[in-house]
HTML snippet that shows the backbone in 3Dmol.js (N, CA, C, O; Angstrom):
<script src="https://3Dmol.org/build/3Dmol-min.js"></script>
<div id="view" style="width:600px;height:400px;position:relative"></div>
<script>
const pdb = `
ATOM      1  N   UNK A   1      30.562   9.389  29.766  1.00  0.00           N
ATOM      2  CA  UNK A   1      31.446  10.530  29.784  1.00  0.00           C
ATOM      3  C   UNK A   1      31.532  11.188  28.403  1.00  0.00           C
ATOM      4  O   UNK A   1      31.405  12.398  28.213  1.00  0.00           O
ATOM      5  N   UNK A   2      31.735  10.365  27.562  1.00  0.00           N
ATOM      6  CA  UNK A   2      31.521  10.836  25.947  1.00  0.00           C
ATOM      7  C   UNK A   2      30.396  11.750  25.494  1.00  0.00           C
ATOM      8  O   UNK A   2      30.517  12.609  24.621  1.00  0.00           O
ATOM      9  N   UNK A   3      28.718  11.338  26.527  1.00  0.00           N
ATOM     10  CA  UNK A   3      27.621  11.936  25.969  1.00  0.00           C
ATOM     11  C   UNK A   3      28.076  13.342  26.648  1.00  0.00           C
ATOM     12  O   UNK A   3      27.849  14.295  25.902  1.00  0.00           O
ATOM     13  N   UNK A   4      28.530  13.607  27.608  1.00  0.00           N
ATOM     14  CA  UNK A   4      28.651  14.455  28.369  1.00  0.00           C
ATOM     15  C   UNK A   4      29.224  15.534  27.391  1.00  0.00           C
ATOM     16  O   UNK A   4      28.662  16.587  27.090  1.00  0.00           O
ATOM     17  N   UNK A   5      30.735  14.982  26.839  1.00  0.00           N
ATOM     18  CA  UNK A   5      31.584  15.987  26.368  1.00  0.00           C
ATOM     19  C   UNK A   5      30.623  16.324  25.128  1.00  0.00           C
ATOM     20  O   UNK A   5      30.557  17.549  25.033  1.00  0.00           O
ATOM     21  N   UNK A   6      29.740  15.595  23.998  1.00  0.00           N
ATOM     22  CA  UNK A   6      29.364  16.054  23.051  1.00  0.00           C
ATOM     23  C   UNK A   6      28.223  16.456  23.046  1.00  0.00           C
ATOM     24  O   UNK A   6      27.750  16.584  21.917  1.00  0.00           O
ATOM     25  N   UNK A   7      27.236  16.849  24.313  1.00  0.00           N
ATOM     26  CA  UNK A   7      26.324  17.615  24.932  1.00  0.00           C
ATOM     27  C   UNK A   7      26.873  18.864  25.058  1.00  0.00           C
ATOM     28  O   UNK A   7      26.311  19.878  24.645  1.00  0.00           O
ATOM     29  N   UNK A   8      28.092  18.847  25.682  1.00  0.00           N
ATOM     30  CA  UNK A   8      29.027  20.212  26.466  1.00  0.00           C
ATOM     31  C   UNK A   8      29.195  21.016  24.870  1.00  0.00           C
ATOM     32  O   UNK A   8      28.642  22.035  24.455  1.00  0.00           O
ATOM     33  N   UNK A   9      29.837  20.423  24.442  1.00  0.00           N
ATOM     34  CA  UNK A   9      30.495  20.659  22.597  1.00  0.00           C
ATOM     35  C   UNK A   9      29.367  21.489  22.477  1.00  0.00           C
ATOM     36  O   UNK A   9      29.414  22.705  22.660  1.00  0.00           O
ATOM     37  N   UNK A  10      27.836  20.541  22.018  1.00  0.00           N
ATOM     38  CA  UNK A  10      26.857  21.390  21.168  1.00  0.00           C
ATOM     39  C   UNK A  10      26.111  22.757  22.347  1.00  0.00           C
ATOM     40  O   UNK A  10      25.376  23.726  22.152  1.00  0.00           O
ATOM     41  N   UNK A  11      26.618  22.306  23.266  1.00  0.00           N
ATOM     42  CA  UNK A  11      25.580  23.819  23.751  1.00  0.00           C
ATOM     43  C   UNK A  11      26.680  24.814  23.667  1.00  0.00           C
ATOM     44  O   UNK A  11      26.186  25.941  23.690  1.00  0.00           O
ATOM     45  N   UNK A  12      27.846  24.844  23.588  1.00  0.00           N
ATOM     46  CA  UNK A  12      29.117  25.546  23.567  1.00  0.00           C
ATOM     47  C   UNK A  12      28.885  26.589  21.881  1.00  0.00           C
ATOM     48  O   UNK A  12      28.742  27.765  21.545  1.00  0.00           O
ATOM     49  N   UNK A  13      28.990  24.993  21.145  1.00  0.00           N
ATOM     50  CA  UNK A  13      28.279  25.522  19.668  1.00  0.00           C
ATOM     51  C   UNK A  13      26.972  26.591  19.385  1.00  0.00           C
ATOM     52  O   UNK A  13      27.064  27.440  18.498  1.00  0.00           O
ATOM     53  N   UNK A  14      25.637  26.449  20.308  1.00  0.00           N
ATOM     54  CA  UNK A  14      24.657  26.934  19.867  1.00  0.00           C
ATOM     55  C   UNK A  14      25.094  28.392  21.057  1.00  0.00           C
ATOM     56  O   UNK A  14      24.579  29.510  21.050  1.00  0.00           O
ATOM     57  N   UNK A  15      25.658  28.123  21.534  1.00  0.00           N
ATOM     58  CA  UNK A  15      25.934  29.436  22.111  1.00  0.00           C
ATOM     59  C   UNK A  15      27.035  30.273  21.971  1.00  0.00           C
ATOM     60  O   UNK A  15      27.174  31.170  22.803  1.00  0.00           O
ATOM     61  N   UNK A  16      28.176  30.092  20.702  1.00  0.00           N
ATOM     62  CA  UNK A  16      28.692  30.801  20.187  1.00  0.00           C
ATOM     63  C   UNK A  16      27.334  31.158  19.178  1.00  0.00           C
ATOM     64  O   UNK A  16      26.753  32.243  19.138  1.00  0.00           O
ATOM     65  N   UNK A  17      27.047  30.092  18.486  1.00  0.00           N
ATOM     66  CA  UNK A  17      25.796  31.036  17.576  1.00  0.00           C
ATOM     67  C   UNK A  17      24.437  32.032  18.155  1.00  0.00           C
ATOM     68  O   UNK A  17      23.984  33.019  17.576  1.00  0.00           O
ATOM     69  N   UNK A  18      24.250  31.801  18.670  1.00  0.00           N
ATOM     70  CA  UNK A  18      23.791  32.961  19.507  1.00  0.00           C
ATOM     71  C   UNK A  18      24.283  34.185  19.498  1.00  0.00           C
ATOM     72  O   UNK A  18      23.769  35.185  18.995  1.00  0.00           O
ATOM     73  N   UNK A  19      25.856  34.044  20.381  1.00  0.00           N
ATOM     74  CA  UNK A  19      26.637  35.369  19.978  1.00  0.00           C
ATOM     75  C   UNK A  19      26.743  36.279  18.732  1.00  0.00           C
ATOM     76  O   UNK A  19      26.483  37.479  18.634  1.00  0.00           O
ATOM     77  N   UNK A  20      27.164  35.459  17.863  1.00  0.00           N
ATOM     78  CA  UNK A  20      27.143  35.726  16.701  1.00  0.00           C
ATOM     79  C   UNK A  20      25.518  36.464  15.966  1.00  0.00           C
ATOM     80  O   UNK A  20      25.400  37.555  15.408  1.00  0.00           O
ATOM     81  N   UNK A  21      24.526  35.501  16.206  1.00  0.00           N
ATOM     82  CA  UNK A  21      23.293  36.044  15.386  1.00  0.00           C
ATOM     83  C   UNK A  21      23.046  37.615  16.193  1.00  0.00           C
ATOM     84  O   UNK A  21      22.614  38.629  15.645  1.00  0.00           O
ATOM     85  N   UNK A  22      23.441  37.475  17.580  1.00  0.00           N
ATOM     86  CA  UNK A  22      23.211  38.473  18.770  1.00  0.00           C
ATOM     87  C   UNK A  22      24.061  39.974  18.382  1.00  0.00           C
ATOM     88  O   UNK A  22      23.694  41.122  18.635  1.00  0.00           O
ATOM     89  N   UNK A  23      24.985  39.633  17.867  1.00  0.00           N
ATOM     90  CA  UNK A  23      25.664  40.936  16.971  1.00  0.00           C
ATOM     91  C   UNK A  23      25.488  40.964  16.092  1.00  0.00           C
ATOM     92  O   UNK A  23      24.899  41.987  15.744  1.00  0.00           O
ATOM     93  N   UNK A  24      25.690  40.321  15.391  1.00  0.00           N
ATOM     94  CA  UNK A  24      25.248  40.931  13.904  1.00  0.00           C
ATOM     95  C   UNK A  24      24.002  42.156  14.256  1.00  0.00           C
ATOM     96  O   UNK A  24      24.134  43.378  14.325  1.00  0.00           O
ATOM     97  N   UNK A  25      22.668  41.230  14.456  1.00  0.00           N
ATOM     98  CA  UNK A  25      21.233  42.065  14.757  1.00  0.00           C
ATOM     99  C   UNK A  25      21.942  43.277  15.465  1.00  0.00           C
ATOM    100  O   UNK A  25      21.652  44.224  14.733  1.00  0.00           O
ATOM    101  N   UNK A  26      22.781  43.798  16.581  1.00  0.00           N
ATOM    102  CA  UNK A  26      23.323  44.981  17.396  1.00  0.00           C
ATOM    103  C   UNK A  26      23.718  45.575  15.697  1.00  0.00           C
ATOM    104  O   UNK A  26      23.189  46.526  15.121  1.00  0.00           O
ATOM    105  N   UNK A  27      24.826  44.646  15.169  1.00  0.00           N
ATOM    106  CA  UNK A  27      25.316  45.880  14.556  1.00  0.00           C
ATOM    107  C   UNK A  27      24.346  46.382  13.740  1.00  0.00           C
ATOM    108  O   UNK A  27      24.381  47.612  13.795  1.00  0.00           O
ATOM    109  N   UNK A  28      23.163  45.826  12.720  1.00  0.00           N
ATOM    110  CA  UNK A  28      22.095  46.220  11.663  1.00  0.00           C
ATOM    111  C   UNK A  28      21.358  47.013  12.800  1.00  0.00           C
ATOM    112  O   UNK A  28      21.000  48.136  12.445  1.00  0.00           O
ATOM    113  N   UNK A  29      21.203  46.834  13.465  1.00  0.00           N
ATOM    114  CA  UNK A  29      19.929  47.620  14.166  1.00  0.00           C
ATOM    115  C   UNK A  29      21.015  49.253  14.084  1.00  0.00           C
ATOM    116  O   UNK A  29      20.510  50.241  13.550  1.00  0.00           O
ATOM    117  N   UNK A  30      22.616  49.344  14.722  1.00  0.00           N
ATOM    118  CA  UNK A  30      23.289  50.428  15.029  1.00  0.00           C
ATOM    119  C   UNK A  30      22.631  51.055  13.557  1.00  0.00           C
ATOM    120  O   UNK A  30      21.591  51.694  13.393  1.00  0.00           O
ATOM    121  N   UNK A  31      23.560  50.653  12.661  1.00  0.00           N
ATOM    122  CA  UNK A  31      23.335  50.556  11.583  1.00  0.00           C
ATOM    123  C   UNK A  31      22.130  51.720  11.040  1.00  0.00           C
ATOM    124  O   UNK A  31      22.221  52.809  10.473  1.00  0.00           O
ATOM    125  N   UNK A  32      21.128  50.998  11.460  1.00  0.00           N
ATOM    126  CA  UNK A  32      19.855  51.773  11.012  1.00  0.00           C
ATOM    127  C   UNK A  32      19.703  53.098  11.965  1.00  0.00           C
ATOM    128  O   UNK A  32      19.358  54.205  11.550  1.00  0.00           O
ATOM    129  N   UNK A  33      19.999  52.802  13.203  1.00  0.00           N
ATOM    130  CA  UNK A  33      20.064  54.248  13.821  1.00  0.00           C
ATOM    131  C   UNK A  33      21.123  55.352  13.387  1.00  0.00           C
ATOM    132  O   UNK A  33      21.082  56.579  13.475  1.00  0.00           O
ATOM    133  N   UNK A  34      22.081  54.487  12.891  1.00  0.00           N
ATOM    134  CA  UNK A  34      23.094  56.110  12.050  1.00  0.00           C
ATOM    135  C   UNK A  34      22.476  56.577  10.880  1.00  0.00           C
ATOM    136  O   UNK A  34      22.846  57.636  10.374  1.00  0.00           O
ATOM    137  N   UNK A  35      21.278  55.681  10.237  1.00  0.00           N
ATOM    138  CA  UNK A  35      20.573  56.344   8.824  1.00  0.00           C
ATOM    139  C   UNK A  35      19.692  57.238   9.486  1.00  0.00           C
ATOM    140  O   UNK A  35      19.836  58.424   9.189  1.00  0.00           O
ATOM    141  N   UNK A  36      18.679  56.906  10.440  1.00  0.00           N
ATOM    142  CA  UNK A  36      17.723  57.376  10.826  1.00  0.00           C
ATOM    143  C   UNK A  36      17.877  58.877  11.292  1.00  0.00           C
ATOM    144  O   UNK A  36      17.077  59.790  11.089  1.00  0.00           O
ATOM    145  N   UNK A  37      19.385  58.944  12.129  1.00  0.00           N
ATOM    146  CA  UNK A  37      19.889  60.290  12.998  1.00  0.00           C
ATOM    147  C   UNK A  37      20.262  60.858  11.719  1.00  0.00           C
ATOM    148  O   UNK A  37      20.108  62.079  11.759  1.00  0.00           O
ATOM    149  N   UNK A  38      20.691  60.452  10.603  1.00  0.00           N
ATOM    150  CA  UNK A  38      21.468  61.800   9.143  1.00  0.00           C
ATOM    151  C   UNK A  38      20.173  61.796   8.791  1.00  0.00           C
ATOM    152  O   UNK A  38      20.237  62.433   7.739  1.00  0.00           O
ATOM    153  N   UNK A  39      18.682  61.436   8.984  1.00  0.00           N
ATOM    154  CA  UNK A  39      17.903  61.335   8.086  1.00  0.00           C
ATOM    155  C   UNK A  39      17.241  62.863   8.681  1.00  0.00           C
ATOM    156  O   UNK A  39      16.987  63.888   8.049  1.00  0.00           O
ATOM    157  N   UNK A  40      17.054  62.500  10.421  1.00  0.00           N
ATOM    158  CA  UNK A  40      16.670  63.587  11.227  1.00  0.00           C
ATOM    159  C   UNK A  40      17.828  64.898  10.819  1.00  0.00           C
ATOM    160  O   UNK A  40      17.504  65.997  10.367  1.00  0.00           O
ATOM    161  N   UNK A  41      18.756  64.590  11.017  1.00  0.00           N
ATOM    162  CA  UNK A  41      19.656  65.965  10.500  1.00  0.00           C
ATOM    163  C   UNK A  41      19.236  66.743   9.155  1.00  0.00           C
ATOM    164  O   UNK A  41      19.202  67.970   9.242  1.00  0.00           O
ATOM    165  N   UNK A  42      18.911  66.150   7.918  1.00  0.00           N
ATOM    166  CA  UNK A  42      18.044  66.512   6.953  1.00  0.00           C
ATOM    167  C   UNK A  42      16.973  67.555   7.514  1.00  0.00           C
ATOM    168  O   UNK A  42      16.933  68.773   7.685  1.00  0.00           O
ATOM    169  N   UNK A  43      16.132  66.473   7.711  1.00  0.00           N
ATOM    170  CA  UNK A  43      15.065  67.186   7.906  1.00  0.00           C
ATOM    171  C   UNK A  43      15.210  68.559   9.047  1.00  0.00           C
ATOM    172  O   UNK A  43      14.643  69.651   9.079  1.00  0.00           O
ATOM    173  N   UNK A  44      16.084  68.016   9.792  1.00  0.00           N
ATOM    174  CA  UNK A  44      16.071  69.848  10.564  1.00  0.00           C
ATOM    175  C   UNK A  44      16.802  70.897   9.913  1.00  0.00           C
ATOM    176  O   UNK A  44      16.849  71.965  10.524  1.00  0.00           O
ATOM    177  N   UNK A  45      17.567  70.799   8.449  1.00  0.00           N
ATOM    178  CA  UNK A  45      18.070  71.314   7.879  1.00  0.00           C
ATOM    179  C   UNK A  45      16.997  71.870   7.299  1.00  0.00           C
ATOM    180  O   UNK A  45      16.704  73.019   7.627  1.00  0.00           O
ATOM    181  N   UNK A  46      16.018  71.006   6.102  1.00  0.00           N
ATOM    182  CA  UNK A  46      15.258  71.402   5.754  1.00  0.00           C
ATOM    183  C   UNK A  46      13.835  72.071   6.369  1.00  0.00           C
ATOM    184  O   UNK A  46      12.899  72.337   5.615  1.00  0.00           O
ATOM    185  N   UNK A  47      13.792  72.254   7.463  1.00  0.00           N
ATOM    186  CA  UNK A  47      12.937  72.701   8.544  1.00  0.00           C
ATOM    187  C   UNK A  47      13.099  74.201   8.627  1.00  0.00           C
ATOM    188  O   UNK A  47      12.286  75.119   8.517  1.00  0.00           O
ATOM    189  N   UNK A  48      14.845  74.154   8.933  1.00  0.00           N
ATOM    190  CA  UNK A  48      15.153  75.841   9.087  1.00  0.00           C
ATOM    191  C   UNK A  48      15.189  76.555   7.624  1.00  0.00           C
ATOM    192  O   UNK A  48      15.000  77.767   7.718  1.00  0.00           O
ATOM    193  N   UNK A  49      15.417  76.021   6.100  1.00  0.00           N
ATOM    194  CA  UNK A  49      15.351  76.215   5.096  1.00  0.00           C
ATOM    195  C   UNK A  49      13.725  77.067   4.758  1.00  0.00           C
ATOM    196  O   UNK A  49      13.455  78.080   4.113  1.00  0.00           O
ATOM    197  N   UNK A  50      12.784  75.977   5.630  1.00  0.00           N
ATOM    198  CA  UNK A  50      11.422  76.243   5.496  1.00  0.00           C
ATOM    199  C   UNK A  50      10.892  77.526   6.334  1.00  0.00           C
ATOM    200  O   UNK A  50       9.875  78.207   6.203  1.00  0.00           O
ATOM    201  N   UNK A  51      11.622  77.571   6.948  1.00  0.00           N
ATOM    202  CA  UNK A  51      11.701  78.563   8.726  1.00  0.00           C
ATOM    203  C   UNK A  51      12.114  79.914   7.586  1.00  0.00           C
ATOM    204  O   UNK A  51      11.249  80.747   7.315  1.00  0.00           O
ATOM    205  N   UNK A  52      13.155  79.978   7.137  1.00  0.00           N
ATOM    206  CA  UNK A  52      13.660  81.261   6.856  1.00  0.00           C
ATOM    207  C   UNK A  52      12.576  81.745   5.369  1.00  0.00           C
ATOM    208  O   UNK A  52      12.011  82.828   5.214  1.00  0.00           O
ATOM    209  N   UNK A  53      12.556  80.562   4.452  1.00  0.00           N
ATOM    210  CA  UNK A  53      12.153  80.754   3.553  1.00  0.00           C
ATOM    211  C   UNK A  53      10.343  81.594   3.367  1.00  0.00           C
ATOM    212  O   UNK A  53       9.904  82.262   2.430  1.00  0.00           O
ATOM    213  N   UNK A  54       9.606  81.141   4.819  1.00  0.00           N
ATOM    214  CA  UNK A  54       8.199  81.580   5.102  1.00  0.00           C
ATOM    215  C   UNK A  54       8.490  82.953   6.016  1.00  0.00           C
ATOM    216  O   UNK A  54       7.550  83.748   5.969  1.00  0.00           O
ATOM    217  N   UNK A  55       9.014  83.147   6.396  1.00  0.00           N
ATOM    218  CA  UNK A  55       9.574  84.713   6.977  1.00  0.00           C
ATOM    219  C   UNK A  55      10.037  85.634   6.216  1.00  0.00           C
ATOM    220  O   UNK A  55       9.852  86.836   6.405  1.00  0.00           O
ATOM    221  N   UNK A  56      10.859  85.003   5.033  1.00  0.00           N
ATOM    222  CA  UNK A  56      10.969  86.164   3.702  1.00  0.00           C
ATOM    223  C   UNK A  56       9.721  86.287   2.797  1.00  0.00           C
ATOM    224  O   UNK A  56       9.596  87.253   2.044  1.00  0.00           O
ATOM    225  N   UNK A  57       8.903  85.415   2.865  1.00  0.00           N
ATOM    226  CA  UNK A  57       7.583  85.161   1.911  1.00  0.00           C
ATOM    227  C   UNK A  57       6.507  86.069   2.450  1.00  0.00           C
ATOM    228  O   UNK A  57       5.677  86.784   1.888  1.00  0.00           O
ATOM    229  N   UNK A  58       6.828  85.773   3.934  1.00  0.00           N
ATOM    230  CA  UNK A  58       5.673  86.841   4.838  1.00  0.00           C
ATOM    231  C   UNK A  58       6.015  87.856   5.402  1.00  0.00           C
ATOM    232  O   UNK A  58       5.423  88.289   6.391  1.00  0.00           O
ATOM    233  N   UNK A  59       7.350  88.585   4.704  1.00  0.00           N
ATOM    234  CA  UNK A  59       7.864  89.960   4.978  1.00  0.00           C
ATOM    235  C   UNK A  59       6.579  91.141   4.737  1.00  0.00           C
ATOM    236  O   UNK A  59       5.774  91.118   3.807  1.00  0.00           O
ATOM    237  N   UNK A  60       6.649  92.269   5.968  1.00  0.00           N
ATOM    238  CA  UNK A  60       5.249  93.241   5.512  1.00  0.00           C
ATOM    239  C   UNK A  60       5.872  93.766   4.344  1.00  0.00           C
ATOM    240  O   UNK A  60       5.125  93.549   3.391  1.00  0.00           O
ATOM    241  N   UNK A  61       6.757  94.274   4.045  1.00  0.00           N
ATOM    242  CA  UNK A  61       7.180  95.012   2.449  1.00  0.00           C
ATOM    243  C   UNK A  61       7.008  94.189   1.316  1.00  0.00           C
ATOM    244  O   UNK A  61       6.865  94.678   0.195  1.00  0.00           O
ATOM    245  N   UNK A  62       7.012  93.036   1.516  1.00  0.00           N
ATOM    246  CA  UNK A  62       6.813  92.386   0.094  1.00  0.00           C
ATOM    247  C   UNK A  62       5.332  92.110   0.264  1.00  0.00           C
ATOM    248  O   UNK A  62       4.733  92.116  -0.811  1.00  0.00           O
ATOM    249  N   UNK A  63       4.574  91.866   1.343  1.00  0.00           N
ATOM    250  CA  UNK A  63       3.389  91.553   1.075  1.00  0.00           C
ATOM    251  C   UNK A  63       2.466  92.845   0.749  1.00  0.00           C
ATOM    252  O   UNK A  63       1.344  92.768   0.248  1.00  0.00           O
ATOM    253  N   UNK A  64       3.045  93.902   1.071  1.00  0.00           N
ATOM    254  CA  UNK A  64       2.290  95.377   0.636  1.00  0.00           C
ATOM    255  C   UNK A  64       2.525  95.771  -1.122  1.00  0.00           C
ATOM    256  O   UNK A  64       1.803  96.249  -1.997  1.00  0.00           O
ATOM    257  N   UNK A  65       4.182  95.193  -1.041  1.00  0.00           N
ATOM    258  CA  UNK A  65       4.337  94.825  -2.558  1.00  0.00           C
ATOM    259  C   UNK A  65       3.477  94.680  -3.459  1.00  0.00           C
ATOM    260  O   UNK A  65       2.836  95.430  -4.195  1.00  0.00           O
ATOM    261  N   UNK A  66       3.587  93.264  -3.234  1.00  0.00           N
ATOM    262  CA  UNK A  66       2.038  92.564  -4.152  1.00  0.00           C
ATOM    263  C   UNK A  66       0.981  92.910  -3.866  1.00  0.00           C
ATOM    264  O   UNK A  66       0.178  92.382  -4.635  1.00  0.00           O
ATOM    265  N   UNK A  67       0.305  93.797  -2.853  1.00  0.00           N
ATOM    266  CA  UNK A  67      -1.005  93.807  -2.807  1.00  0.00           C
ATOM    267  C   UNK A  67      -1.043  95.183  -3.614  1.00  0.00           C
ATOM    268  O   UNK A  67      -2.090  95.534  -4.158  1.00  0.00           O
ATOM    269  N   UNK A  68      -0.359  95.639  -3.654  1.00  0.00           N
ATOM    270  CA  UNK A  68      -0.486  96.876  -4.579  1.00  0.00           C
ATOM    271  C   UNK A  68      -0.008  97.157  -5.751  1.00  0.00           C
ATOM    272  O   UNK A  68      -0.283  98.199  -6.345  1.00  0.00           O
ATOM    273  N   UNK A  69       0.844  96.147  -6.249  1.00  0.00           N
ATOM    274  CA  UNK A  69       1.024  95.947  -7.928  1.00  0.00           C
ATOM    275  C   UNK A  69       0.423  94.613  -8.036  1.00  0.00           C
ATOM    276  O   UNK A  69      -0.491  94.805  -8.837  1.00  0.00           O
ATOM    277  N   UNK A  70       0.395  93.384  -7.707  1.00  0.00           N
ATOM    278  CA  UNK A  70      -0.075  92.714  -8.238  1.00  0.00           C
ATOM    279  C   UNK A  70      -2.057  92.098  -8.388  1.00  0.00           C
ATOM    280  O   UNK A  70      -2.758  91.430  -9.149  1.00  0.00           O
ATOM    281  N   UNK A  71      -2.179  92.871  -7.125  1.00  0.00           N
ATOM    282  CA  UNK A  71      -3.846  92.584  -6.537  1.00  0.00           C
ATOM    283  C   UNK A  71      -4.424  94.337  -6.780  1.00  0.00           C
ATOM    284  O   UNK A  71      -5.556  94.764  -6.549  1.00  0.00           O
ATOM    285  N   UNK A  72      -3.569  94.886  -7.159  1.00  0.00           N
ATOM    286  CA  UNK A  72      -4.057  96.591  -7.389  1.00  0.00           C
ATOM    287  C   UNK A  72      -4.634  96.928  -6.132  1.00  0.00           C
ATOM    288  O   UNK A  72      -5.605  97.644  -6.375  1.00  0.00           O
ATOM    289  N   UNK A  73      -4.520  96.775  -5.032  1.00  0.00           N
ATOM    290  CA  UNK A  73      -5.113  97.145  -3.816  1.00  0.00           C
ATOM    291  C   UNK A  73      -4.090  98.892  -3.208  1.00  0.00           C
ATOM    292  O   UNK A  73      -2.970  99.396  -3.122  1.00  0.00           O
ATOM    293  N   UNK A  74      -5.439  99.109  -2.972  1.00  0.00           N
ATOM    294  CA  UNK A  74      -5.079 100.385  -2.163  1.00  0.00           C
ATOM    295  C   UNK A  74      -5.190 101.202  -0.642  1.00  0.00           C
ATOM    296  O   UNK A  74      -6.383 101.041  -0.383  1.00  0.00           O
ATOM    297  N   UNK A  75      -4.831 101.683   0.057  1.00  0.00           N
ATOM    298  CA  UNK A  75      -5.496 102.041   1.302  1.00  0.00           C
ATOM    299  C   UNK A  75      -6.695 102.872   1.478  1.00  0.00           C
ATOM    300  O   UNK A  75      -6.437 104.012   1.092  1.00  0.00           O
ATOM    301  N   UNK A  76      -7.963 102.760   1.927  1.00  0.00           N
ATOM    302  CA  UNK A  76      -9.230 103.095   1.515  1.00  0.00           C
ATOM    303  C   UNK A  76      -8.852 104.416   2.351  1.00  0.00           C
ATOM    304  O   UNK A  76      -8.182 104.555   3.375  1.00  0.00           O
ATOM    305  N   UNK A  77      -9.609 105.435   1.439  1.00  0.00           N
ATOM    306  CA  UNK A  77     -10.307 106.728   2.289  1.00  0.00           C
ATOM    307  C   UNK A  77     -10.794 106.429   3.444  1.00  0.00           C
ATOM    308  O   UNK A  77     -11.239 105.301   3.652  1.00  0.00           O
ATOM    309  N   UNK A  78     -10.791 107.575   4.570  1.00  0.00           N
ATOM    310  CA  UNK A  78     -11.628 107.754   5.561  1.00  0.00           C
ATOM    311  C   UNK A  78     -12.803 107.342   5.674  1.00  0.00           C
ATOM    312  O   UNK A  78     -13.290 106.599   6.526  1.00  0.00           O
ATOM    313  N   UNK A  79     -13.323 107.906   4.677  1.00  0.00           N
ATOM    314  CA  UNK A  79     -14.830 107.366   4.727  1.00  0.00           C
ATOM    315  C   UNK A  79     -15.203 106.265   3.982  1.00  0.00           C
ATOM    316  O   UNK A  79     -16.192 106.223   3.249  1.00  0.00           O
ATOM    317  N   UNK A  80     -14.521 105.497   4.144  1.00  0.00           N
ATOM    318  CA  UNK A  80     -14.904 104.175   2.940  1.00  0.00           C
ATOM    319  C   UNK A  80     -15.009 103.505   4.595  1.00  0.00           C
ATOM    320  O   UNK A  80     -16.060 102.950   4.913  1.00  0.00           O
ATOM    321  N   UNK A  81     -14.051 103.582   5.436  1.00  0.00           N
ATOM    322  CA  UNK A  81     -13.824 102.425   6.424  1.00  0.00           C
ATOM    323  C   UNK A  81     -15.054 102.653   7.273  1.00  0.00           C
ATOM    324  O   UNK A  81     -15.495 103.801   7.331  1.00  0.00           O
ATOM    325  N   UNK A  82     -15.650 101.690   7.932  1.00  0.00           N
ATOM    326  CA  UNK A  82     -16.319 100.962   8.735  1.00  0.00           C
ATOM    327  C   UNK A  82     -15.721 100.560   9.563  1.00  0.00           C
ATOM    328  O   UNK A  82     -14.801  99.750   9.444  1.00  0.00           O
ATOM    329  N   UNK A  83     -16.404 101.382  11.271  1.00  0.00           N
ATOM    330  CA  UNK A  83     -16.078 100.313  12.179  1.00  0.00           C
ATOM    331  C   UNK A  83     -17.215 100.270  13.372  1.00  0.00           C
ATOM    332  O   UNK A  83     -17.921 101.105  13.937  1.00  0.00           O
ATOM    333  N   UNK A  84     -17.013  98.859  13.448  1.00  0.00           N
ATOM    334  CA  UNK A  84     -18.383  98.061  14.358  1.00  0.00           C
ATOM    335  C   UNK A  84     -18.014  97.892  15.530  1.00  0.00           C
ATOM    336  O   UNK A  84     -17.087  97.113  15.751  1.00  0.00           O
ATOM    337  N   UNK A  85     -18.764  98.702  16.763  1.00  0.00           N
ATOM    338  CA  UNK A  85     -18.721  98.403  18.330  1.00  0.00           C
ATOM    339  C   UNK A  85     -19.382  96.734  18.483  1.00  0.00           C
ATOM    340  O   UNK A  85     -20.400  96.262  17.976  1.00  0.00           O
ATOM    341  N   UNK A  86     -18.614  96.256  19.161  1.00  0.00           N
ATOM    342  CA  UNK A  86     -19.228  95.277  20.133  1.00  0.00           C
ATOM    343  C   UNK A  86     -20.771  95.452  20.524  1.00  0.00           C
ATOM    344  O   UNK A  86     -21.172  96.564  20.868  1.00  0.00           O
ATOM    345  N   UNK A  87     -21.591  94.412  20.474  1.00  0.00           N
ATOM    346  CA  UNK A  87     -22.956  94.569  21.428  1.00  0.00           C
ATOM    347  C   UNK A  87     -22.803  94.291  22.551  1.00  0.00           C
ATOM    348  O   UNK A  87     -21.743  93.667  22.502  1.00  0.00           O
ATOM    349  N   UNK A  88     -23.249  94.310  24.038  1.00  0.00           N
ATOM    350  CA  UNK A  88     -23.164  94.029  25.491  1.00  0.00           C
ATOM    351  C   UNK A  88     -23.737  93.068  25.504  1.00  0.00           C
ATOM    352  O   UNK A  88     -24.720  93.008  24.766  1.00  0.00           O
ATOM    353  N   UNK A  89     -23.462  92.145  26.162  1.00  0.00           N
ATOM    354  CA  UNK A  89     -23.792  90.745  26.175  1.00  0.00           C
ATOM    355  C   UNK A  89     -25.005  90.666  26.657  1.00  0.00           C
ATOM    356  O   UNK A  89     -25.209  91.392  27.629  1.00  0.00           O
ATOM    357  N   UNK A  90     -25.829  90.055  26.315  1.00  0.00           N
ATOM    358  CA  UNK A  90     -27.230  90.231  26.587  1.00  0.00           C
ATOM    359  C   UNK A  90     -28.319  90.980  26.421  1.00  0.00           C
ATOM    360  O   UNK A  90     -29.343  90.861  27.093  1.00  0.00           O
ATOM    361  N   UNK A  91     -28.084  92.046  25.223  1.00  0.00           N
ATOM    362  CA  UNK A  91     -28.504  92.842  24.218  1.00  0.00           C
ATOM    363  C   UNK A  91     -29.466  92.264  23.177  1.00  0.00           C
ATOM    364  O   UNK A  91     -28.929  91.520  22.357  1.00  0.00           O
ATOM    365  N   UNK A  92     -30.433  92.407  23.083  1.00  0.00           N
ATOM    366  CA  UNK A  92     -31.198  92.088  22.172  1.00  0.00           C
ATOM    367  C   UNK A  92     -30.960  92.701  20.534  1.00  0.00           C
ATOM    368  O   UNK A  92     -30.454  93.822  20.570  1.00  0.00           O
ATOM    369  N   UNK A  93     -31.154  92.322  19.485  1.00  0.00           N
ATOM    370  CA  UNK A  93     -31.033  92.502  18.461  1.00  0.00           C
ATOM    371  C   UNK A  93     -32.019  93.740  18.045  1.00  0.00           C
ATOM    372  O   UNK A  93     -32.054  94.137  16.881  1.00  0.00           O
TER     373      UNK A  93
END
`;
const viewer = $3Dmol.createViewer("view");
viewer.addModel(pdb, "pdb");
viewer.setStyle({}, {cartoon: {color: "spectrum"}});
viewer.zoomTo();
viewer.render();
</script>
């Protein structure tokens, strides 16, 4: 009857520890998912930062800007431009 009760005891024991190792790991794992979700919030912060920031960069007024004070570019005469028809498919050269 004795082995009984101090059989009963230790599995009682290894299965509060269980519990125990069994949360802890829940709470570290939670844990890491509340870093991971502020980490994702970042980055979609910095996403739309990137979003707005390449839409002001690739505005047509600023890019006509620079192409014409900083690259000295100009809009060509009439007769400077070139333009090329399509060949029909199966057209020999």
């Amino acid at each position: 009857m004795v082995r009984i009760h101090i059989l009963l005891a230790l599995l009682c024991v290894a299965c509060a520890l269980g519990v125990v190792a069994s949360q802890h790991k829940a709470r570290k794992l939670y844990a890491e998912l509340e870093r991971e979700q502020e980490h994702m919030r970042q980055l979609e912060i910095e996403w739309g930062q990137l979003q707005i920031e390449q839409s002001t960069l690739a505005a047509h007024g600023r890019v006509e800007v620079m192409a014409r004070g900083d690259l000295q570019m100009v809009t060509p005469v009439p007769g400077m431009v070139l333009s090329l028809e399509p060949r029909a498919s199966g057209a020999q050269p």
